[in-house]
C-alpha positions in Angstrom: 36.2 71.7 26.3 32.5 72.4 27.3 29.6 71.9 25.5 27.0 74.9 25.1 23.8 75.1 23.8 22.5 78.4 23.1 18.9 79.5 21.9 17.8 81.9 19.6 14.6 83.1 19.3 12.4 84.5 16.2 13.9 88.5 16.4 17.2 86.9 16.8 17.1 85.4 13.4 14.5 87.6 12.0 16.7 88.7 8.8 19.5 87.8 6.8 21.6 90.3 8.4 20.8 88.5 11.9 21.0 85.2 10.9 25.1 86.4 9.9 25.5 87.7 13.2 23.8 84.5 15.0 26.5 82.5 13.0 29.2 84.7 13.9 27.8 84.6 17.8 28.5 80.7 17.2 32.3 80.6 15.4 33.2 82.9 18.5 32.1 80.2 21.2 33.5 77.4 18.6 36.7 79.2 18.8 37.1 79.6 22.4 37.4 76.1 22.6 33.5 75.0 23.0 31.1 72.0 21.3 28.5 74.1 20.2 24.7 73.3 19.5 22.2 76.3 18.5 18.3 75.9 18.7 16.9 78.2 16.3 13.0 79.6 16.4 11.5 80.6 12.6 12.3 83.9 11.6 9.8 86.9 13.0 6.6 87.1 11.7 6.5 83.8 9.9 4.4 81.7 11.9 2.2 83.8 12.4 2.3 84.6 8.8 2.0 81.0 7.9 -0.9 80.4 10.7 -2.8 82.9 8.9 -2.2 81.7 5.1 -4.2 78.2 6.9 -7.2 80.3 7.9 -7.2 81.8 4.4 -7.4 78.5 3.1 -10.2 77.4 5.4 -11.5 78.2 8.9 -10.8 75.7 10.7 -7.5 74.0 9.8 -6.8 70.0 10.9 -4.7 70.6 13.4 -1.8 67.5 12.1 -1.5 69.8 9.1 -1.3 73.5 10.9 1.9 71.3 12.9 3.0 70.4 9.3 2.8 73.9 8.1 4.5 75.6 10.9 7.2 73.1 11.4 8.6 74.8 7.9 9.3 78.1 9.8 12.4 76.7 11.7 13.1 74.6 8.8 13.9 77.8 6.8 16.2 79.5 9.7 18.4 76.5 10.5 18.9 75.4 6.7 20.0 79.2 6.2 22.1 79.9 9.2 23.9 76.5 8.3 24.6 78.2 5.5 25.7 81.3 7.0 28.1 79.1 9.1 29.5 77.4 6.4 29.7 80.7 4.2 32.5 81.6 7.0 34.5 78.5 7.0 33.2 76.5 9.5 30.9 72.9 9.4 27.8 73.4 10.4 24.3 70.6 10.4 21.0 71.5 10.5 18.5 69.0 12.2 14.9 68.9 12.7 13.1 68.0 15.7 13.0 64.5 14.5 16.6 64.3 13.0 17.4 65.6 16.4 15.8 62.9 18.0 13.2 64.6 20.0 9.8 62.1 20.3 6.8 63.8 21.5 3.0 62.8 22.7 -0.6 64.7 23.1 -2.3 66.7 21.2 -1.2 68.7 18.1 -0.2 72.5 18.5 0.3 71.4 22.2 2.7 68.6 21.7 4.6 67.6 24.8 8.5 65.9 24.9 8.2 62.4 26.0 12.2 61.4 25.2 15.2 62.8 23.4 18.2 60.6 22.1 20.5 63.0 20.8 23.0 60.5 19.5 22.6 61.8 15.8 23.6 65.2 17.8 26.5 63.7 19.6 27.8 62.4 16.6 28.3 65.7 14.4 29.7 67.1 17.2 32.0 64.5 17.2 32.7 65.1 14.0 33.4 69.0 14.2 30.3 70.6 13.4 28.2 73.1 14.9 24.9 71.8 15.3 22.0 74.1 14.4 18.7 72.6 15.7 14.8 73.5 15.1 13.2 74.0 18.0 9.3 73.8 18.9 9.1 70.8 17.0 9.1 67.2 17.5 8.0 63.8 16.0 4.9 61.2 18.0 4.7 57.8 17.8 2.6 57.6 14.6 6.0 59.5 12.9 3.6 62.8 12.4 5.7 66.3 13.3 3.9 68.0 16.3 5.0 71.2 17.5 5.1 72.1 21.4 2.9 75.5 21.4 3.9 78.7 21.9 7.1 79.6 23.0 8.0 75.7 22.3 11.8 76.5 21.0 12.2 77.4 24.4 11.5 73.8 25.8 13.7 72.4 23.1 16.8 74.0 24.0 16.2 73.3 27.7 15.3 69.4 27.3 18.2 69.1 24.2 20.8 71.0 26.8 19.6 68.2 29.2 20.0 65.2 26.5 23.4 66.3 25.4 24.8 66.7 29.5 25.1 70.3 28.3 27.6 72.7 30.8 25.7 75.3 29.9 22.5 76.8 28.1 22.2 79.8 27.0 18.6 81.4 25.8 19.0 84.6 23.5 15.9 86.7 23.0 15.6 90.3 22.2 16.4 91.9 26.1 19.0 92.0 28.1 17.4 89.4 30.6 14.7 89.0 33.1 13.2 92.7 34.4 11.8 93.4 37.7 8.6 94.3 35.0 8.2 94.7 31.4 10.9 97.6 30.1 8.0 99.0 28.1 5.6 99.6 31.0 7.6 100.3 33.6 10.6 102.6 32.8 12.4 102.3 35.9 12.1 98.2 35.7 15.9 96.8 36.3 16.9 93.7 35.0 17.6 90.6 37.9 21.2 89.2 38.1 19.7 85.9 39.2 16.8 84.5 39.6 15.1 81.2 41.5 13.3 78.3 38.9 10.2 78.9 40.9 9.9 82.5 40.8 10.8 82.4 37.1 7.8 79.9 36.4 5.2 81.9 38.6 6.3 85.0 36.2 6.4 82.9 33.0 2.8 81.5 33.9 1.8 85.0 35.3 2.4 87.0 31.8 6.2 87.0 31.6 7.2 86.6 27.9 10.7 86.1 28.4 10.6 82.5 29.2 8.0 80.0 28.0 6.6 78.3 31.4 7.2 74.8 30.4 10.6 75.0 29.3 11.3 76.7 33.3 9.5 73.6 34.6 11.4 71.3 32.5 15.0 72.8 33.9 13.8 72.8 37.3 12.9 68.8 36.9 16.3 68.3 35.5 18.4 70.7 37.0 19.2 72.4 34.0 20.9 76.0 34.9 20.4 78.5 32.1 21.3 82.3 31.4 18.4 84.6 29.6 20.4 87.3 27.5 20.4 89.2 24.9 21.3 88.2 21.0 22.7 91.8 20.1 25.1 92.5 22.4 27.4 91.0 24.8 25.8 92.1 28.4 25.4 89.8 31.5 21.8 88.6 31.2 20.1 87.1 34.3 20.9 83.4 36.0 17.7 80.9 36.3 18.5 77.9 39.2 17.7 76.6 42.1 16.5 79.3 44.9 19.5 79.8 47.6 18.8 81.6 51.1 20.1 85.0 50.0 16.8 85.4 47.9 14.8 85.6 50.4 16.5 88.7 51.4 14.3 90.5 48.7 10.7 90.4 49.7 9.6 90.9 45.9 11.6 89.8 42.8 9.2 91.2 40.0 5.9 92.4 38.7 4.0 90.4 35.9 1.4 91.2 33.9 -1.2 89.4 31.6 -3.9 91.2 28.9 -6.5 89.3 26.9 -8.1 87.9 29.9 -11.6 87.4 30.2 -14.0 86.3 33.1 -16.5 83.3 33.2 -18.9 82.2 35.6 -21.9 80.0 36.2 -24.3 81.5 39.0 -27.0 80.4 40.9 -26.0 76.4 41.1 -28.4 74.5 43.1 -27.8 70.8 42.1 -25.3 68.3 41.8 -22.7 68.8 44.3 -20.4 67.7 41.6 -20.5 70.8 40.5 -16.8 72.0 40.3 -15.8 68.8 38.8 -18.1 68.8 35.5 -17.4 72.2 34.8 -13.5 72.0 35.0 -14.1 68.2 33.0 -15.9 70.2 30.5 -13.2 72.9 29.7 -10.3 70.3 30.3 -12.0 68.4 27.4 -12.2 71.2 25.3 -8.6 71.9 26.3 -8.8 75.3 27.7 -6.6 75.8 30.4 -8.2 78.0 33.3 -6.6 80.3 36.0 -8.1 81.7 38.5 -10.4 80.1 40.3 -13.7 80.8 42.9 -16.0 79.4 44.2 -18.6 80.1 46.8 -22.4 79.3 48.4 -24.8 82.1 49.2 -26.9 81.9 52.6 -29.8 80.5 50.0 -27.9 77.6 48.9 -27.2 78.8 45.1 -23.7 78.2 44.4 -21.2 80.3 42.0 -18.2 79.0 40.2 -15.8 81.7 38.6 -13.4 81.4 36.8 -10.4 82.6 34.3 -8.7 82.5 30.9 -7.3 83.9 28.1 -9.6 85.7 25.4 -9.3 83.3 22.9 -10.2 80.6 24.8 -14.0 82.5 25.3 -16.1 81.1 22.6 -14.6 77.4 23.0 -15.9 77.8 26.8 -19.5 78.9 26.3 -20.0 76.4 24.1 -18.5 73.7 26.2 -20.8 75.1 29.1 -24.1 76.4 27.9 -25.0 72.6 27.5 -24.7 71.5 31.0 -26.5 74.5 32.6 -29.4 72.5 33.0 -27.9 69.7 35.3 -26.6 72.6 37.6 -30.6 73.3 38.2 -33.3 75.7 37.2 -32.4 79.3 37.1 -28.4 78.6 36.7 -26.9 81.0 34.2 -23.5 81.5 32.4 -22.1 84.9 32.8 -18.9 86.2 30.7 -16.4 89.0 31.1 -14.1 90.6 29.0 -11.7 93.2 28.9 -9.4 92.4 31.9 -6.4 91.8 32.7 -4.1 90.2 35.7 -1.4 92.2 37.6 1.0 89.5 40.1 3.8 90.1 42.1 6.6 87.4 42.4 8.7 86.7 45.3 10.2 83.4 47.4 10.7 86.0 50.7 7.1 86.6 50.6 7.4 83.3 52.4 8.9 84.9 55.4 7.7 88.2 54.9 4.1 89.5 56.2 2.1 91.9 54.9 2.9 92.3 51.3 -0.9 91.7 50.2 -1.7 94.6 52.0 1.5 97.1 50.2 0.0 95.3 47.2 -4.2 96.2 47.6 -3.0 99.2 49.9 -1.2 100.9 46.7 -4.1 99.6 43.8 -6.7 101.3 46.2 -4.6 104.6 46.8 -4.4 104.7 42.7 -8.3 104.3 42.6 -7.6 100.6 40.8 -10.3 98.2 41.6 -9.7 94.7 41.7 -11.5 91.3 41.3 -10.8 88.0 41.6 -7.3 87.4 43.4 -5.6 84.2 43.6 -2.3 83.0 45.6 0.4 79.9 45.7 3.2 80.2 48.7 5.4 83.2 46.3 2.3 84.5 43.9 -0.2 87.1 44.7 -2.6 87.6 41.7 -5.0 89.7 41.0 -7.4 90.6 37.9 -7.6 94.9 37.4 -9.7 96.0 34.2 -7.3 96.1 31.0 -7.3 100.1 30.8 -6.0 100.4 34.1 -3.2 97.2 33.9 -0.2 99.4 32.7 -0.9 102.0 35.6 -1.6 99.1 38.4 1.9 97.8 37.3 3.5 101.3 37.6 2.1 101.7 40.6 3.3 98.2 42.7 6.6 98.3 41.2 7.2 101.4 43.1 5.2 100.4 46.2 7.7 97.5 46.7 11.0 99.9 45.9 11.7 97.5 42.4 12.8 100.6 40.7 15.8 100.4 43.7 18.9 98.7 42.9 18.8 94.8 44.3 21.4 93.3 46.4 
C-alpha cells in the first residue's frame, strides 16, 4: 500500500463541479489500494477576491490580519471537498495548516516552514480517511496563522509529502506539465517528460508559473520526487528529481519568461565604498527581493549600481533609497525603469556546451530585440528585453535552440 499525496491547485477546485471531480480523482487512488492525503489551494479567484475586499476596507491592511483573511480561502475548498468525499461514501478530514501540524516563522504573507509533525495526519489515515489538507498556510510560535506567499500550497504538499515519508507526490494544476515555454506564447512549446530540481528552480525563479520556487527548493533539500500533471485528465505530466547524465544530452531544457519588471539604479556614486552593501541592506529591510544585479566604476571614479525587481516592488524601493542618496556623495541620483521584462533559457548541458550565449544574443539581434542587463548562474542565461517585444524574444530562442523539436 503506498501513500500519495497529491496537490491541487485553485482552477482545480475552482467550482463545485471541480471540487466533485477532485474527490472522485481521490476515491480512484483510495481504491487502488493507496493512503491518500490531498493539499487543496482556495478556489480561483478568491484570494485575490478576498485581498481586495481588505484594500476596500482600508489601504493598508496589518498584515497578521490579511494572513487571517486569506487563510479562509482553503478553509472553504477542503471543508467542501470533504464533503464531496463523504457525499460518495467514503471518510474524508479536513485539516488546516495548524491541525495539520505545519509550524512556521518570519514575516507575515511570507511565512516560511520551520517543522511539520503530521501525527494528527498519520492518525486519520490510520483510521481510513482521506485526508484533505489546506495548503499555503501554517501556524508561528505566537499561535497566529501565517500563510507562505504566493504559490505557498505548493510548498505544503512538498514539505507534508516529506513529513508523512510520502512514495509519491503528485502536484495537479491546470497543464499537462512543465513546457519547453509557456503554451500560450509559444505554440510549438512541447511539454518535458523529466526534468532536473535545478533546472526546474532556475525556471520557477525565472517566470515559470507552474511550480512555486520554494516548494522546488524544498524537494531538492529533501529528496522529495514529484510529478507536475494535469487535474482534468489522465495524461503523463513531467518528472522533477535529481539531474542524471542523460540531461545533459539536451543543451537547453526550456525558455522562461517574466513581465512586470522594472529597472532601478543609483548613478554617479563617489563615496562610501560600502556602497553595494547599504543599498542591498536598505531593500532587504524593506523586503524586496532583487534580481539582477550590476555594478560598475567609470574611468572618473563615479560608481553605478543597477539593479532588478518586480513592479510592485517600485515604490517600496524609492522610498527605501531616495534617503541614503546623500551618503553615496554629491551629484548621486536614483534612476527607475519600467516596462520590461526578462527572457532566460534553462539548461544543465549548457555546462558542457559552448556557445549558447551567442545562439541566444545571435537570434535577439537577428529579430532586432535589444537587450539590457543580462545575468548568469552555471545553467541560466538571463536577460531583460522591453515588455512589447518579450512574447516575440521567446518565439524567437525557442526556435533558435530547436525546442519546438521532439526531445530525447
Amino acid at each position: 500500500m503506498a501513500l500519495i499525496v497529491q496537490k491541487y491547485g485553485g482552477s482545480s477546485v475552482g467550482t463545485i463541479d471541480r471540487i466533485r471531480n477532485v474527490a472522485r480523482r481521490l476515491i480512484e487512488t483510495r481504491n487502488a489500494g493507496n493512503r491518500v492525503v490531498a493539499v487543496v489551494s482556495a478556489m480561483s479567484g478568491i484570494t485575490d477576491k478576498l485581498i481586495g475586499m481588505a484594500h476596500e476596507v482600508m489601504d493598508n491592511p496589518p498584515e497578521r490580519e490579511l494572513d487571517m483573511l486569506m487563510a479562509t480561502g482553503e478553509q472553504q475548498s477542503i471543508a467542501l471537498l470533504c464533503m464531496a468525499i463523504t457525499e460518495m461514501g467514503y471518510k474524508a478530514r479536513s485539516f488546516t495548516g495548524r491541525q495539520a501540524g505545519i509550524f512556521t516563522y518570519g514575516s507575515h504573507t511570507r511565512g516560511r516552514i520551520r517543522s511539520i509533525d503530521a501525527s494528527a495526519v498519520t492518525k486519520a489515515l490510520e483510521d481510513g480517511c482521506i485526508c484533505v489538507c489546506a495548503g499555503f498556510q501554517g501556524v508561528n510560535n505566537e499561535g497566529s496563522i501565517q500563510t507562505l506567499g504566493r504559490g505557498g500550497s505548493d510548498l505544503s504538499a512538498i514539505a507534508l509529502a516529506s513529513a508523512v515519508k510520502a512514495d509519491l507526490c503528485q502536484i495537479y494544476t491546470d497543464v499537462d506539465g512543465v513546457y519547453t515555454c509557456d503554451p500560450r506564447v509559444v505554440k510549438d512549446a512541447r511539454k518535458i517528460p523529466v526534468i532536473s530540481y535545478d533546472e526546474m528552480l532556475e525556471m520557477a525563479s525565472s517566470g515559470s508559473k507552474v511550480m512555486q520556487a520554494r516548494s522546488v527548493e524544498f524537494a531538492k533539500k529533501f529528496g522529495v520526487v514529484f510529478e507536475v500533471r494535469n487535474s482534468m485528465n489522465n495524461n503523463p505530466g513531467t518528472i522533477v528529481q535529481e539531474e542524471t547524465s542523460a540531461m545533459e544530452s539536451l543543451v537547453i531544457r526550456g525558455v522562461s519568461i517574466e513581465r512586470n519588471q522594472a529597472r532601478v539604479t543609483v548613478s554617479d556614486i563617489t563615496a562610501p565604498v560600502a556602497y553595494t552593501a547599504i543599498i542591498l541592506s536598505a531593500l532587504a529591510e524593506a523586503e524586496i527581493n532583487v534580481d539582477m544585479i550590476v555594478a560598475n566604476t567609470a574611468h572618473d571614479g563615479r560608481a553605478r549600481q543597477s539593479f532588478t525587481m518586480n513592479m510592485n516592488d517600485l515604490g517600496a524601493a524609492q522610498a527605501a533609497l531616495k534617503k541614503l542618496l546623500p551618503q553615496f556623495g554629491e551629484g548621486a541620483k536614483l534612476e527607475t525603469e519600467a516596462g520590461l521584462a526578462k527572457l532566460s533559457v534553462v539548461g544543465v548541458g549548457m555546462r558542457s556546451n559552448p556557445g549558447v550565449a551567442a545562439t541566444l544574443f545571435r537570434s535577439l539581434a537577428d529579430a532586432g530585440i535589444a537587450t539590457g542587463m543580462i545575468a548568469t548562474s552555471e545553467i541560466r542565461i538571463t536577460t531583460t528585453v522591453e515588455a512589447a517585444d518579450i512574447e516575440q524574444a521567446a518565439r524567437v530562442v525557442h526556435e533558435a535552440f530547436n525546442l519546438d523539436k521532439a526531445q530525447a
